[in-house]
C-alpha positions as a printed Julia matrix, in Angstrom:
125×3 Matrix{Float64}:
 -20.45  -25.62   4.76
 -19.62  -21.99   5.29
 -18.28  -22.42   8.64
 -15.56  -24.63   7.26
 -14.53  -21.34   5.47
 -13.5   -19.42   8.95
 -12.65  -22.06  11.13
  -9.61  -20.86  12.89
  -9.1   -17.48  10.95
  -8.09  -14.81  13.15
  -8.35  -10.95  11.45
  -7.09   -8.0   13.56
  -8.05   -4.49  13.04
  -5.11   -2.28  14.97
  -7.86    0.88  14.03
 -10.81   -0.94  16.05
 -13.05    0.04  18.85
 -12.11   -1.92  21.58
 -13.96    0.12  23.83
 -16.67   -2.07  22.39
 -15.66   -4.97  24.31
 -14.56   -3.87  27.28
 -14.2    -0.54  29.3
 -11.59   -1.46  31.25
  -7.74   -3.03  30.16
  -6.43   -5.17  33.23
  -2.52   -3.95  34.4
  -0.12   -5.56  32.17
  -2.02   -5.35  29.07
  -1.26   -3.61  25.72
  -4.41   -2.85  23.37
  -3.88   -3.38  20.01
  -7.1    -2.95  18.4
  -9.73   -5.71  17.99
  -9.83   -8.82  16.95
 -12.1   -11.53  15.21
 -12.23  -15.35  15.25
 -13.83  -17.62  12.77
 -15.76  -14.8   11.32
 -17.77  -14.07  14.53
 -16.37  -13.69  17.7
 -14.9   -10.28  18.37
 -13.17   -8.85  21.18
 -10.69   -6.52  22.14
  -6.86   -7.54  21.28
  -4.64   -7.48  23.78
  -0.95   -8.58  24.7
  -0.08   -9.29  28.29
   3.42   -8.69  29.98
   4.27  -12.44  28.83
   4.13  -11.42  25.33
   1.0   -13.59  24.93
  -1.7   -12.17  22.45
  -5.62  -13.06  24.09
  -9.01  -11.74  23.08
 -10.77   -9.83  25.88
 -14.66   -9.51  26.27
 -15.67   -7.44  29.45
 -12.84   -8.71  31.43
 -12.42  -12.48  30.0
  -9.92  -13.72  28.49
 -10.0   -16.04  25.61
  -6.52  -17.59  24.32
  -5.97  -17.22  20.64
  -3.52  -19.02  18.19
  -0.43  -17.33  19.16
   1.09  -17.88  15.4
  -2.1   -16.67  13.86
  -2.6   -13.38  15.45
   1.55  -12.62  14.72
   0.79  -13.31  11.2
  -2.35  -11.2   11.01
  -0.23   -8.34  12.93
   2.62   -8.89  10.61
   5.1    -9.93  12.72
   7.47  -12.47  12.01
   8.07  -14.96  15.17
  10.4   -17.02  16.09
   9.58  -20.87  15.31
   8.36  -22.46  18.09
   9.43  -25.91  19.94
  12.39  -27.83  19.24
  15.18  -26.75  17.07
  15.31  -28.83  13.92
  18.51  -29.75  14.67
  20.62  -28.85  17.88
  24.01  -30.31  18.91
  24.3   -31.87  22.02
  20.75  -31.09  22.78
  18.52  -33.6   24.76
  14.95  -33.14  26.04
  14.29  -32.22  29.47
  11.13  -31.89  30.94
  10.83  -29.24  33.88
   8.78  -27.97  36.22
   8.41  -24.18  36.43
   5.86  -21.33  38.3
   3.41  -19.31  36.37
   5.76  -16.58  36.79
   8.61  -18.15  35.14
   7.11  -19.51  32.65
   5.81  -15.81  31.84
   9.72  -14.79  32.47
  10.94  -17.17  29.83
   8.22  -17.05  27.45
   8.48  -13.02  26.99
  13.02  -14.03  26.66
  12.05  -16.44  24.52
   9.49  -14.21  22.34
   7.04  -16.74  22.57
   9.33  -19.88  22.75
   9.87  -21.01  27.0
  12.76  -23.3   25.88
  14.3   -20.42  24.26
  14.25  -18.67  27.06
  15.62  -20.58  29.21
  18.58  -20.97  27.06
  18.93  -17.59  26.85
  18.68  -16.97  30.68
  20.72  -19.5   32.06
  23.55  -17.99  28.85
  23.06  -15.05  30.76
  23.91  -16.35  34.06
  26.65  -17.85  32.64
  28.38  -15.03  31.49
């Protein structure tokens, strides 16, 4: 019953060893301390160029719940996906590279739709 308890929960320590995890930080990555998940798995925290936070043991990289590691950090993100309401919008899908994806995820702080709103505004100007 007690791993109902942790399922999901995500604590970060910004004052951790992550030398404990791994020795090296790949190019592109921040280190913000270390992180747990579901009360047992810890790893270094990181946060790559994209803006995307990811646990890293010796050079693997494990995703982690975007939305729970901001809250744990105490940041406040913007929401993700559609607007509640948006006038005129409609729902495209595209097809885009890993790189721009990365590109309009980091515009977008977290949100690729966003970001592409706010690049092709840009351009516009």
């Amino acid at each position: 019953m007690s791993g109902h308890l942790n399922r999901g929960r995500i604590v970060v320590d910004t004052n951790g060893n992550w030398r404990l995890y791994t020795n090296s930080i790949p190019a592109g990555c921040t280190v913000l301390g270390t992180v747990t998940q579901d009360g047992v798995e810890t790893g270094a925290l990181v946060r790559t160029e994209a803006g995307i936070y990811a646990m890293l043991n010796a050079r693997v990289y494990r995703s982690l719940e975007q939305r729970k590691v901001a809250a744990a950090l105490g940041i406040e993100q913007t929401p993700v996906g559609r607007p509640a309401e948006m006038q005129g919008g409609k729902k495209v899908n595209t097809y885009l590279d890993a790189e721009s994806i990365a590109i309009a995820t980091r515009l977008g702080n977290g949100n690729v739709s966003e970001g592409i709103r706010k690049a092709l505004k840009q351009a516009g100007e």
